[in-house]
N, C-alpha and C positions, 0 to 999 in steps of 0.2 A: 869226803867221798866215802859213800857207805861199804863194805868191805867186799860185797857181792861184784859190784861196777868196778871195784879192782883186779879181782879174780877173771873177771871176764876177758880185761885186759890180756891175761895173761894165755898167749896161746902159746908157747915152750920153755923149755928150760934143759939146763945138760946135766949131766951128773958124770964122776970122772971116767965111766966107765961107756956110755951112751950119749944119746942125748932123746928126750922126748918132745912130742910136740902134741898140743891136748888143747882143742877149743869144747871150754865147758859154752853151756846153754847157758841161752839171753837170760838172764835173770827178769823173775818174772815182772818188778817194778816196770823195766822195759818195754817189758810183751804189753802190759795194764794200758800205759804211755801208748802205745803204738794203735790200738786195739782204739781208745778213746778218741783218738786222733782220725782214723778211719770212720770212725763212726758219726764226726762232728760235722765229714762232709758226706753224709748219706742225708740228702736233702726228706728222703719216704721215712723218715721217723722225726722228722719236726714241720715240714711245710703245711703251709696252711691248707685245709682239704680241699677246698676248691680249687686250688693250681694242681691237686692232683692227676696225673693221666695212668687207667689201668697198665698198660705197657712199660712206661719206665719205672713205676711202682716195681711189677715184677722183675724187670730186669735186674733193678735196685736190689730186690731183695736175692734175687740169684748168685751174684757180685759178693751180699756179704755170706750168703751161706758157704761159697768155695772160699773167703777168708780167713772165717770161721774157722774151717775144718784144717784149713793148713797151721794155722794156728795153735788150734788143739792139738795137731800130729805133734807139734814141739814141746810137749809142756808133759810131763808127767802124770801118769796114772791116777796119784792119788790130789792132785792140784785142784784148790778150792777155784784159781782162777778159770781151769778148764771145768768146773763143773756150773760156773755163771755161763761161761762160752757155750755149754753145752746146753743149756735153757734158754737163751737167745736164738742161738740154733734152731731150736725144737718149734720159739714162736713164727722164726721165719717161714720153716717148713709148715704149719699151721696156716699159716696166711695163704701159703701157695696150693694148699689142698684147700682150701676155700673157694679162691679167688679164680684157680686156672695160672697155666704155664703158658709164654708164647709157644703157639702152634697148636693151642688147646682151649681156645678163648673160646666165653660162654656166649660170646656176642661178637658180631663186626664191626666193630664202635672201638676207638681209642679210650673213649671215656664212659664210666658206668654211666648207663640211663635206668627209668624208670624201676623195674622190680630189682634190678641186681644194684641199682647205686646204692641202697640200704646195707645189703650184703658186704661190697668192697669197702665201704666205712668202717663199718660195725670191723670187720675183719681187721681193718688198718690203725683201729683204737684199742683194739685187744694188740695185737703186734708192738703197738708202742708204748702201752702201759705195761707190759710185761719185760719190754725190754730196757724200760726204764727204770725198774725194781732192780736189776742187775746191774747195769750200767752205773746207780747210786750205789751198790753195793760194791763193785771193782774200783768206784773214786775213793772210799771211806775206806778201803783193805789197803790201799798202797798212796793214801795221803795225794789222790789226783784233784786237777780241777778240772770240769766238765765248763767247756767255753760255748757261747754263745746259743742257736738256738734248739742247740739239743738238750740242754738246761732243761729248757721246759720239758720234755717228757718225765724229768725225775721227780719221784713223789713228791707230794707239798708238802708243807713243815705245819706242823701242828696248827701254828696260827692260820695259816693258808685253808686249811680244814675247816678254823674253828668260822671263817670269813665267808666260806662258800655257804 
């Protein structure tokens, strides 16, 4: 047990004089763990585009910006991990200044049609290639594994490149 997940254990302690009681902050292996976890069932960064629907896309993406942010409120200032969280973030908000918020839809359609289905793609492939540059970079920072099909959004592997 790494010496971080032990400390975290430990919320008091007495001294002869007192006693204290001190819960440090989740170490951030935990936060990486948790964060990857959330992110594996956010179906708008791996499903196939065609099962896409405008609507739950944004909703999706609404969901993980308020996680996001609670997130980052935990983690310190100077935290590489909140500064991947915080470019995730930035692509989420990007997609939604794109795309439209509900209650602000570009269209009465559940699903992009004609001139804007180019746009919701284009917008939903940027969002997930950006967010998979990060996401590979929070697995390789704290020794994670990225399970099933959010896999696919992480960049290819050289061979993968050298094949397309």
């Amino acid at each position: 047990m790494h010496y971080k997940e032990i400390l975290s254990r430990l919320t008091g302690f007495s001294v002869p004089i007192f006693g204290v009681t001190w819960n440090p902050p989740e170490p951030e292996v935990a936060v990486a763990r948790r964060i990857i976890t959330f992110l594996e069932d956010r179906r708008v960064f791996y499903n196939p585009y065609h099962m896409e629907m405008e609507y739950h896309c944004v909703e999706s993406i609404l969901e993980t910006r308020k996680f996001l942010t609670e997130v980052i409120g935990g983690l310190g200032e100077k935290s590489e991990l909140a500064s991947h969280l915080r470019a995730i973030r930035a692509s989420c908000r990007q997609f939604l200044d794109t795309v439209g918020e509900p209650g602000r839809p570009r269209h009465n359609h559940h699903r992009y049609h004609g001139p804007f289905e180019t746009e919701f793609f284009q917008s939903l492939g940027q969002l997930r290639a950006s967010a998979g540059i990060h996401i590979g970079a929070i697995a390789v920072m704290y020794g994670l594994s990225v399970e099933g099909p959010l896999a696919e959004i992480l960049p290819p592997t050289v061979e993968e490149k050298e094949e397309a």
